[in-house]
C-alpha positions in Angstrom: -70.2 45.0 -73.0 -67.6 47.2 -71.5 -67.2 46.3 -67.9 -67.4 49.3 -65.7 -64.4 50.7 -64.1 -63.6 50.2 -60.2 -63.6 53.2 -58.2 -59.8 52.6 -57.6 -58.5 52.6 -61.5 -60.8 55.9 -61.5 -58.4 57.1 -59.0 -55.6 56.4 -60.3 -56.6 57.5 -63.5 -57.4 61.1 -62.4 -54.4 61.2 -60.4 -52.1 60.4 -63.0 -53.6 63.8 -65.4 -53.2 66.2 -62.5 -49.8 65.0 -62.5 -49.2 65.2 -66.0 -50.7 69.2 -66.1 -48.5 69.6 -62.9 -45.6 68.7 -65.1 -46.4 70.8 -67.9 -47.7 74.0 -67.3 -48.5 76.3 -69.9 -46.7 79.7 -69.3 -47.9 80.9 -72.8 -49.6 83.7 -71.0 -46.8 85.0 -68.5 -44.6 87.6 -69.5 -40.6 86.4 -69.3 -40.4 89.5 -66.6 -42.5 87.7 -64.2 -40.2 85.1 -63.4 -37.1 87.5 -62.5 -37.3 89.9 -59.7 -40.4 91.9 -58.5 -42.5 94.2 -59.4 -40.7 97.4 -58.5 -37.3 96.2 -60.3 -39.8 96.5 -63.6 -39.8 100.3 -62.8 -37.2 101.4 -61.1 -36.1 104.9 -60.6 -32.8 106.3 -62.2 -31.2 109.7 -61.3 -28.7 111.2 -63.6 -26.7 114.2 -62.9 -26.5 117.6 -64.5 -24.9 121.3 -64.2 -27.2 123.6 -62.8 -25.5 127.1 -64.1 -25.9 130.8 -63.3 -24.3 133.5 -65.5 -23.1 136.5 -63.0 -23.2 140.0 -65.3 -20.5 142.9 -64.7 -21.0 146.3 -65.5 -17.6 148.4 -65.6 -19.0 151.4 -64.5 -20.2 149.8 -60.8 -17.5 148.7 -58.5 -19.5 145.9 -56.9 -22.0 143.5 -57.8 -25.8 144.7 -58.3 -28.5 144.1 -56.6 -30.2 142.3 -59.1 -27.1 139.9 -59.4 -26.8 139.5 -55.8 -29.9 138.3 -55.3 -29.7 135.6 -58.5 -26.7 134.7 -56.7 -28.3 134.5 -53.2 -30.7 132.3 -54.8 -28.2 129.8 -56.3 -26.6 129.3 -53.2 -30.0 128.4 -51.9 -30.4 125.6 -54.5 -27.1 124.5 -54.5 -27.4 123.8 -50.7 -30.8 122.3 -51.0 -29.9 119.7 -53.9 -26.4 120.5 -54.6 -23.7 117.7 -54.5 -19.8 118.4 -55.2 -18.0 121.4 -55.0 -19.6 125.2 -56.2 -17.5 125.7 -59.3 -16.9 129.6 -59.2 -15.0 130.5 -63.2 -13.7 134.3 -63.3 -12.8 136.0 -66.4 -9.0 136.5 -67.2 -7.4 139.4 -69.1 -10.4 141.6 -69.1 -9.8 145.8 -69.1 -11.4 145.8 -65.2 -9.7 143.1 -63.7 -10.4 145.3 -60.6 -14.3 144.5 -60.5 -13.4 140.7 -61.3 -11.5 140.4 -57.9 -14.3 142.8 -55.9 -17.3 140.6 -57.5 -15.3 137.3 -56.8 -14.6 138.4 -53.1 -18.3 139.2 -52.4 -19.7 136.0 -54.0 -17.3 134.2 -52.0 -18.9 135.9 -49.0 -22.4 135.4 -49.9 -21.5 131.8 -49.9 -20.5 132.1 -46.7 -22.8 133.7 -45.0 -25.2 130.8 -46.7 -23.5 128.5 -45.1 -21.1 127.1 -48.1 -17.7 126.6 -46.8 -14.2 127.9 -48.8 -13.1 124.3 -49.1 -16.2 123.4 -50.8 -15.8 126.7 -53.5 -13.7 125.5 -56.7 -12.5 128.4 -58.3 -10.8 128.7 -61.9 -10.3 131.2 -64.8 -11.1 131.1 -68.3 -9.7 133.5 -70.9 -11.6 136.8 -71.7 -9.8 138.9 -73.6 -11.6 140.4 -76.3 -15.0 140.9 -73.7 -15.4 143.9 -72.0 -17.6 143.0 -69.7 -17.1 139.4 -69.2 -19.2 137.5 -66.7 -18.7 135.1 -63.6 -19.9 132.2 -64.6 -20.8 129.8 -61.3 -21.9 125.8 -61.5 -23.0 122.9 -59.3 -23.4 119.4 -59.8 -27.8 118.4 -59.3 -29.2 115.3 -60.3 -32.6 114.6 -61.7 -34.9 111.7 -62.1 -36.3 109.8 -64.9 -40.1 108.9 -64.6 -41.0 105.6 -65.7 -43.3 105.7 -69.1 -46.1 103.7 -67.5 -48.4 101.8 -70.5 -51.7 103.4 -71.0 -54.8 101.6 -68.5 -56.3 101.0 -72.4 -54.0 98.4 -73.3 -54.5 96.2 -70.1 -56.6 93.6 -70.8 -58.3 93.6 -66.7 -60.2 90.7 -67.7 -57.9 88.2 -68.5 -57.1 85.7 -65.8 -55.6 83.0 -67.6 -52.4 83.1 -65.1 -51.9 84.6 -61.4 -49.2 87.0 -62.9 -49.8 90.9 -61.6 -50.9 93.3 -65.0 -47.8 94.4 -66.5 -48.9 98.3 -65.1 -48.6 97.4 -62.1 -46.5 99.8 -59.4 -45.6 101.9 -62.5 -47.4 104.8 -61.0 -46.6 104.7 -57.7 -42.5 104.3 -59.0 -44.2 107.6 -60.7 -45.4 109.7 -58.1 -42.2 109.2 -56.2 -40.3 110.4 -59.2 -42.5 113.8 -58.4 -42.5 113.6 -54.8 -38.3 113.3 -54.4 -36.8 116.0 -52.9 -33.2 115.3 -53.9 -33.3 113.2 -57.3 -29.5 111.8 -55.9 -31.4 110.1 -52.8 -32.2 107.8 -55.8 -28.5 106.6 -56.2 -28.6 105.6 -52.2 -28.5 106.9 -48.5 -27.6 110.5 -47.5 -24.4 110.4 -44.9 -26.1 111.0 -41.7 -24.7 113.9 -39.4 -22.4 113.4 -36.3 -24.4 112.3 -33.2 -25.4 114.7 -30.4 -22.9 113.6 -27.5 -24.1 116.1 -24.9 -27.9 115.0 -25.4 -26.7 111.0 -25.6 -24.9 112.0 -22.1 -28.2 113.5 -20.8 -30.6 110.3 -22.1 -27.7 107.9 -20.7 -27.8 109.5 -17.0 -32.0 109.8 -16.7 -31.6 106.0 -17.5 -28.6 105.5 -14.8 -31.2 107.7 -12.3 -34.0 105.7 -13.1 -35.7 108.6 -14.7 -38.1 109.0 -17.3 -36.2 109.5 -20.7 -39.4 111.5 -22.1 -39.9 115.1 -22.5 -41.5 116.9 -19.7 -44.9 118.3 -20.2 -45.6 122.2 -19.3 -48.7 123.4 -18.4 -49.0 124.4 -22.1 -48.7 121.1 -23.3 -52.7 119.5 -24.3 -53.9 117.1 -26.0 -57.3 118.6 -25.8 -59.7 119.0 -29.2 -60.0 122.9 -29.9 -63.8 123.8 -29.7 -62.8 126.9 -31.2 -64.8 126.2 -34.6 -67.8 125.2 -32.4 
């Protein structure tokens, strides 16, 4: 008969498997990607850049730009100072028959940019050659970027159930790397940090002497100021 075994070879027995699976796990059921960086670096956002264009029409019997074109132009500026990066490429026609309404055009695009707020220095101006047109346009260009939304894999193919490892489901943050994409006011933001504006000396100066006068840094109420609950839908 089979003697029985003592309570401490049991032990040591049992210890001796765990250490054996310890030593050789079975990863059959992890993806490579799970061992090699997080879950956002599996859907990260890329921004590519682009030329946003705007074709500016002359008419040789008008001595200045239309209406029509001056507010397509108005509204390119707009854009290009919203998401605009680089200089506002401004391309006039050369050798046309009205070489007259080029300049005049060119001169009052250059000052709807400024009064949008788009500096000379920043306006790159060339010429291309037009001879043969007769009413060849001003063709004006900016650099924009835009960003590429992750293809996130279909909830179907996900098996939910399966547990056999601790790994996260391979859809995971793939739609919220998504709704950024959408939400992103400038696309370029992707590609890193926005150069942050000069700082306000004169309001530093202020904040720096309430502090030396032992004074309240905060904003002063008015009798305006309430942090009541309107009952006006009561």
């Amino acid at each position: 008969m089979t003697p029985f075994l003592t309570q401490k070879t049991l032990l040591s027995l049992l210890v001796a498997a765990g250490l054996a699976a310890c030593a050789t796990p079975d990863n059959r059921h992890v993806p490579s990607a799970y061992f090699e960086g997080t879950t956002l670096d599996r859907y990260e956002l890329q921004a590519s850049p682009y030329s946003q264009n705007l074709t500016v029409y002359l008419d040789h019997r008008d001595d200045q730009l239309r209406r029509t074109e001056v507010r397509k132009v108005e509204a390119f500026l707009r854009a290009y100072k919203d998401h605009g990066h680089g200089p506002l490429r401004l391309s006039i026609p050369d050798g046309t028959a009205h070489q007259e309404l080029v300049i005049s055009a060119a001169v009052e695009i250059r000052e709807l940019s400024w009064v949008s707020g788009v500096e000379y220095e920043n306006i790159e101006g060339s010429a291309y050659d037009a001879r043969g047109m007769s009413d060849a346009p001003i063709r004006m260009a900016f650099t924009a970027y835009e960003v590429q939304r992750p293809a996130c894999p279909s909830a179907a193919q996900v098996d939910f159930a399966d547990a056999r490892s601790n790994n996260d489901m391979p859809s995971l943050g793939c739609s919220v790397r998504s709704n950024m994409a959408a939400m992103i006011a400038d696309p370029a933001d992707v590609l890193g940090a926005r150069e942050l504006d000069g700082a306000d000396a004169s309001r530093r100066h202020i904040q720096f002497e309430k502090w030396r006068q032992g004074e309240s840094p905060a904003a002063a109420r008015t009798k305006d100021s309430s942090g009541a609950v309107s009952d006006a839908i009561d």
